[in-house]
N, C-alpha and C positions, 0 to 999 in steps of 0.2 A: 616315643619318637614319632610315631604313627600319628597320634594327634598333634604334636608341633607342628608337623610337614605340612597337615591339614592346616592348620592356623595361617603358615605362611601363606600358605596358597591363596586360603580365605582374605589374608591382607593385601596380595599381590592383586587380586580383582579391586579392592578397593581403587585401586591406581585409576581404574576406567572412567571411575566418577569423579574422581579426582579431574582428568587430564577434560571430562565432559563441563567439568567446572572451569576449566582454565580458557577452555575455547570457546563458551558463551560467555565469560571476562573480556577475552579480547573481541569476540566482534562486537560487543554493547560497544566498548570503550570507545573501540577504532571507529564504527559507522555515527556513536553520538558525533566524534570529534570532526568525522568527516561531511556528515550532513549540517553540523552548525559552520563549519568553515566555506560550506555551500552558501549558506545562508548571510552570513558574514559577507563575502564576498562579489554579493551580486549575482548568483545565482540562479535563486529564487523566485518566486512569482506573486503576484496574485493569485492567479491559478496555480497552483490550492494552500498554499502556505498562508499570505496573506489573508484568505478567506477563514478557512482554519482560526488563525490567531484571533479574528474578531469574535468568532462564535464564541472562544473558549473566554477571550478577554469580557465581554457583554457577561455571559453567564456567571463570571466570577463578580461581576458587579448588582449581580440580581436580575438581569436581563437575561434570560431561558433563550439559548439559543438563537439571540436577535444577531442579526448579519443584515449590509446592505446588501438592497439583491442590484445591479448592475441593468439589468435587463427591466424591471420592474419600476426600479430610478424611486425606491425606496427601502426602508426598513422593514423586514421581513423574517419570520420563523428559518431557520435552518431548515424547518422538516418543509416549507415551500421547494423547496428544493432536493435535497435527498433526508432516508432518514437517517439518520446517524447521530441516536441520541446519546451515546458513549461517549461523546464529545467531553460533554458535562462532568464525566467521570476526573478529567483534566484541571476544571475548574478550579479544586480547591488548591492548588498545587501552583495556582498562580496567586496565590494571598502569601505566599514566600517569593515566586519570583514571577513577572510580569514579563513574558515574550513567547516567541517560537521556542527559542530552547527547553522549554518541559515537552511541547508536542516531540521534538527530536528527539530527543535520551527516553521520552517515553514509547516511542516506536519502536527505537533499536533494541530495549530492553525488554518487551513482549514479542518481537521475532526472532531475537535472541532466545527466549524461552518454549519456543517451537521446539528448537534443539532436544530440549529435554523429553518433548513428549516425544518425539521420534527416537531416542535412546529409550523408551520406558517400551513403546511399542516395539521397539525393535527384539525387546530384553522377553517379554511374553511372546511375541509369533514365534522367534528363531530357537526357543529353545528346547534341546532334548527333553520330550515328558519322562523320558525313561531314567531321567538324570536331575529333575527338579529337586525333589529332596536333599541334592547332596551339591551344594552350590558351590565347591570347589573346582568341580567340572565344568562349569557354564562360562568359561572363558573366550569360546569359540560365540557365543550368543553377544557377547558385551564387544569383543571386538569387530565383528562388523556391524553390529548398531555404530558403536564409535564412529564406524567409515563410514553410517548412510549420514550419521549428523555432520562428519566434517564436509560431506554431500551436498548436504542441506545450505552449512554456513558459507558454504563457497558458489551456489548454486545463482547462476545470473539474476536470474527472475528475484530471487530471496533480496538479493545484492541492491539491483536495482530499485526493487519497492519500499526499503528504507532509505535510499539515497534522495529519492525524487519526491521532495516537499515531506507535507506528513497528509496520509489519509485514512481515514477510520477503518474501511476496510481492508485495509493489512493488516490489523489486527487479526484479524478473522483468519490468516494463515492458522496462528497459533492458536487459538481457539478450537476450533475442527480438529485440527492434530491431537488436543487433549479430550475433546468429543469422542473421537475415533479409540484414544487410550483405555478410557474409559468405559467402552461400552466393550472393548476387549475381555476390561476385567469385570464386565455388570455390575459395578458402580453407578447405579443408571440416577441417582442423584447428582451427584456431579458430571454426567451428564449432559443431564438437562440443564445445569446449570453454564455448562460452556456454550450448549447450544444456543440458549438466551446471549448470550453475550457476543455469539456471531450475528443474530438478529438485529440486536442494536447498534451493527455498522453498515447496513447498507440494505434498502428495503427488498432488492431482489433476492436478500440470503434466503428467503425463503423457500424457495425452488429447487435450490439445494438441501435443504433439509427435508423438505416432499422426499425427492430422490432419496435421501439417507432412510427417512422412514421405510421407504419401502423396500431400502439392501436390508433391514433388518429382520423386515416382516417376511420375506421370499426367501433371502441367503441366511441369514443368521436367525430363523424361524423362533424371533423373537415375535409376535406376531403383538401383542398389547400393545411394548413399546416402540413397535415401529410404526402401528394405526397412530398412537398419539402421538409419534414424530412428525408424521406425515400430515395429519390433521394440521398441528401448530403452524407446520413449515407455508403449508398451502396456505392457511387461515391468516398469517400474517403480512403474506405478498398480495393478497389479496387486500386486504385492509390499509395496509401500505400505498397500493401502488394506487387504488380505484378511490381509497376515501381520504386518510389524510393527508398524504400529498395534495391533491386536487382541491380538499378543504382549507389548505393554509396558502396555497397557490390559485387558488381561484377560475383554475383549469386545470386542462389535463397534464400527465408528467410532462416534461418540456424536450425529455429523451427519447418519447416514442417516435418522434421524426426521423431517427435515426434509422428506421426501419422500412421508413416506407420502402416500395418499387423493389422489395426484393427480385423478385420475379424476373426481373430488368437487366438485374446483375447475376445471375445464376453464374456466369463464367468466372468472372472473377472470383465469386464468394468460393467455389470450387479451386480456384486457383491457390488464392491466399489462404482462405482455408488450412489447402494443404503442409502449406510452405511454415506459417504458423502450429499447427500439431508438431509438424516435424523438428522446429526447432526448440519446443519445448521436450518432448518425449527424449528425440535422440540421445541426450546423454544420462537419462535414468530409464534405458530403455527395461530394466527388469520390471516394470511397471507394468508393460504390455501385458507379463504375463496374469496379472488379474486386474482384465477389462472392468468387470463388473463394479470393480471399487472405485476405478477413471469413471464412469459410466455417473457415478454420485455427481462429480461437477457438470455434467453435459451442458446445465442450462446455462453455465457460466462459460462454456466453452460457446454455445452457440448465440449467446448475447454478443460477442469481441467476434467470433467471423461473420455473422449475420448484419452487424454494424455500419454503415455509413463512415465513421469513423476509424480510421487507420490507425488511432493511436493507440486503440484497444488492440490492436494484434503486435504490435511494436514492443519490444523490451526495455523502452527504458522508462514504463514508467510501472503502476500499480494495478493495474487491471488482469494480474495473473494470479493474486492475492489468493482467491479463494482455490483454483486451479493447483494451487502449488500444495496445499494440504493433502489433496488426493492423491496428489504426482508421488508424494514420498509414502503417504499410506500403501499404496498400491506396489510403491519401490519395495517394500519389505515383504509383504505379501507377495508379489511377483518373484524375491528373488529366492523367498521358502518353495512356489509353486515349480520355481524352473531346476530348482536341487532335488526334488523327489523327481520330476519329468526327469534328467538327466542322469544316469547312472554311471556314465565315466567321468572320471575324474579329472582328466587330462583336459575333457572338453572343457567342463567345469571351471579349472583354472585360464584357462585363455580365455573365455567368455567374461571371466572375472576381471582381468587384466585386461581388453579392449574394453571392461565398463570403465576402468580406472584411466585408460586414453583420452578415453571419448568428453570422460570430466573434465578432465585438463586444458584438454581440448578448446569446449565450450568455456570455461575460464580464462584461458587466455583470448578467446576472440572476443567474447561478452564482457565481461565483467568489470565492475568500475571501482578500479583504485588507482593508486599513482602511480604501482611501478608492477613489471611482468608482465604485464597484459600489452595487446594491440593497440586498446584504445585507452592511456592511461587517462583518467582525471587530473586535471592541472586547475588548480581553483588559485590564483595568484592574489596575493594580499591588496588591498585597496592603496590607493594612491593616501598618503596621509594627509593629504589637504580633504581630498573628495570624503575618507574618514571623520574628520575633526568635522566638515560640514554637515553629514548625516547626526553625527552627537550631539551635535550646537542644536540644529533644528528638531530634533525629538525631545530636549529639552525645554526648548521654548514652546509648543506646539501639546507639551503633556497634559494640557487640560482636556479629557475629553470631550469634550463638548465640543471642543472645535472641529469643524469639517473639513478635512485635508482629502483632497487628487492628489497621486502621485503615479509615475509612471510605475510598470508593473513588478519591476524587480525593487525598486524601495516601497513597493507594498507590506512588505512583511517587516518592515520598522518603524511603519506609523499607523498601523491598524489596531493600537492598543485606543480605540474612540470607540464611540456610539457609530457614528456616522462617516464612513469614507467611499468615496468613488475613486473607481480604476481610470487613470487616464486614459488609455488608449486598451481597445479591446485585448482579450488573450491570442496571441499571436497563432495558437490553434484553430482561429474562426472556421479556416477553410473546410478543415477535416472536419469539422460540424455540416459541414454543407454551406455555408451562407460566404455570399460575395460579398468585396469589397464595398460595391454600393452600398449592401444592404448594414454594413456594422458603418461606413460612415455615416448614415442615416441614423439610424436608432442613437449613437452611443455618442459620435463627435460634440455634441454639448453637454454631457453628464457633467465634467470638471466646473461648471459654473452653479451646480449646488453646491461648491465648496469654498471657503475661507479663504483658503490659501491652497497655490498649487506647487508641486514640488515636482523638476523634472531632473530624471537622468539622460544628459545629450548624446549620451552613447546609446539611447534607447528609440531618438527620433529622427533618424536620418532614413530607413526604408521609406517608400514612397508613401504609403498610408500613413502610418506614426507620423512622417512632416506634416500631413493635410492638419492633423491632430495640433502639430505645433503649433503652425502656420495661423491657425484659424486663433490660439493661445495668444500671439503674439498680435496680432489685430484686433485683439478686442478689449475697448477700451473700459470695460469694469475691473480691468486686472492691470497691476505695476508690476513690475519684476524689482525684487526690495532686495534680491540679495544673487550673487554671481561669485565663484568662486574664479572662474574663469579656468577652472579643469575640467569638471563633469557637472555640477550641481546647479541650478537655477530653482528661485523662488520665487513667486509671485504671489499678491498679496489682493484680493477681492477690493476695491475703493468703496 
């Protein structure tokens, strides 16, 4: 009887992995479905979808990462720009289907699988050693891992960085995650094998794995594998940042402007700063309690406040990517650290249930879906004329060779070329720093290296976008061969 009861038991856990299956089912499902319907609908950008699509579309043709660079007013390396050679990993995936929808279902379904390594980590910190042998007991371990991953899947920042376009380093969430797994259980080959793989999304991961070398070598007095953490980590941001950037770009990064005159700004960066930590922290504040492990991401925390750019501390888009690995490694560790600190019980559970508020909290005010939340996403279906015109023209126009402008939201359904230009800059300019002058200057003629121009009129009525139009419309190398008279306009090089 004794060992049935056992049995049951042993199968009743099974349910955890089950229910942990069921929840990284549905958010793959739900965010593919709702980032392609982003996308589908005019959503989307150039900046970075559109950009995206060309690296992966070029690579699958045997062209390594070629993208037009915008700024450049030619065809250029990807790594001109950032590194993010994972890209390529996408490539063959488009010799079955040719668009953004493999970058989208391939996002959702690697931060989808963050889930698991935070259930795996969860399942190693939280649980009784006095009780490991006998895994009938470790109920209490598997159920709140459960709750940091439905944590996690509901967690804004998570939310948002699959939502907004696709970018390499959101991969990197879940990579670190199974990093951090892994060197739980000194696995130290796989590893180093996820660590590579945060590397290859984004040249500044290195700085983060510096940092991680040295939690290992100082806290987890792995002292070998946290020197050659720290080695790689340093030795590749440096290589990255100082050579081949700068070798395929032919200067320096294009980012470090973002930095200048800190000095200037001290108030602010203290300000925002603050406002920034607090909105990410507060609702996984069990975090706090093991700084050391937050401490891993710092450089990435103080690349997004030290910034120029406001968009880096803002949550709706992808720049908390790497921030967000540490946030839940530290949630599980912080919340073993605050259960030994605490020895009533009573506290224990109301600390627990204002962590459970405070989630909900931050979900209903953040988070982007269609319904319970403040700010629901409403992505409404395309006019079926403005529709059928998009299809018509990406079918006439699929020779890549041809060089298509188009405004910034029908970037992402015709940058399956060699060669395309953004019609009108990224409507982010500002937060870069650079005035109005200075992008009508550089960029207002890029659309005349191409074939054909393609506008969305819902795209050109701010005052800059029209200068864009305007200057389209008077220039007598281009006809407009096709008007749908809803949204769409086409013009055709004479």
């Amino acid at each position: 009887m004794s060992k049935l009861k056992s049995q049951i038991q042993i199968l009743n856990l099974k349910t955890y992995e089950i229910l942990l299956g069921i929840f990284i089912i549905i958010f793959v499902v739900f965010f593919s479905y709702l980032s392609i319907k982003r996308y589908r609908t005019l959503n989307s950008y150039y900046y970075d979808l559109g950009i995206m699509n060309q690296v992966v579309y070029n690579t699958s043709k045997g062209r390594f990462l070629e993208m037009t660079n915008q700024d450049l007013k030619k065809n250029v390396s990807r790594l001109a720009i950032h590194f993010d050679p994972i890209l390529a990993v996408f490539a063959p995936f488009y010799k079955v289907y040719e668009g953004p929808e493999i970058l989208l279902i391939g996002q959702a379904l690697v931060l989808g699988l963050g889930a698991w390594a935070i259930f795996l980590i969860g399942n190693k910190i939280l649980r009784d050693p006095s009780v490991v042998s006998r895994p009938q007991d470790d109920g209490g371990a598997k159920l709140i891992s459960l709750i940091f991953v439905l944590t996690y899947l509901l967690y804004f920042a998570v939310q948002r960085a699959v939502l907004f376009d696709f970018h390499a380093v959101s991969l990197a969430t879940t990579f670190f995650l199974f990093a951090a797994y892994f060197q739980e259980v000194k696995k130290w080959l796989w590893f180093f094998i996820f660590i590579f793989l945060a590397l290859l999304t984004k040249e500044h991961v290195g700085l983060v794995v510096f940092l991680f070398g040295l939690y290992l070598f100082f806290i987890k007095k792995e002292k070998k594998i946290g020197l050659a953490t720290s080695i790689l980590g340093l030795a590749f941001f440096v290589a990255t940042v100082y050579f081949i950037i700068p070798y395929f770009r032919g200067a320096e990064h294009f980012a470090l402007k973002y930095f200048e005159d800190t000095h200037l700004r001290y108030k602010n960066i203290i300000i925002d700063g603050y406002s920034y930590v607090k909105l990410l922290l507060v609702p996984v504040f069990y975090s706090l309690f093991s700084p050391l492990t937050l401490v891993i991401s710092l450089p990435e925390w103080a690349i997004n406040i030290l910034s120029i750019n406001s968009n880096q501390r803002s949550i709706l888009f992808h720049y908390n990517s790497i921030i967000v690995s540490f946030i839940f490694y530290s949630l599980i560790l912080g919340y073993k650290s605050f259960d030994r600190l605490v020895k009533n019980n009573l506290i224990k559970r109301i600390v627990f249930v204002l962590f459970i508020i405070l989630s909900l909290r931050s979900i209903y005010k953040f988070n982007p879906v269609p319904y319970f939340v403040k700010y629901p996403v409403n992505y409404q279906n395309l006019n079926p004329i403005t529709d059928n015109s998009i299809k018509t023209w990406q079918e006439k126009l699929k020779d890549d060779n041809i060089i298509v402008s188009t405004t910034p939201r029908l970037a992402p359904f015709f940058t399956n070329r060699r060669y395309y230009y953004n019609f009108l800059y990224d409507s982010a300019f500002a937060e870069a720093g650079d005035t109005e002058e200075e992008v009508e200057k550089s960029n207002i003629s890029n659309y005349k290296m191409a074939d054909y121009v393609i506008i969305d009129k819902q795209e050109v009525k701010d005052s800059l976008p029209n200068k864009f139009y305007q200057k389209l419309n008077q220039d007598k190398d281009y006809k407009m061969i096709f008007s749908d008279d809803k949204k769409i306009e086409v013009y055709k090089k004479i």
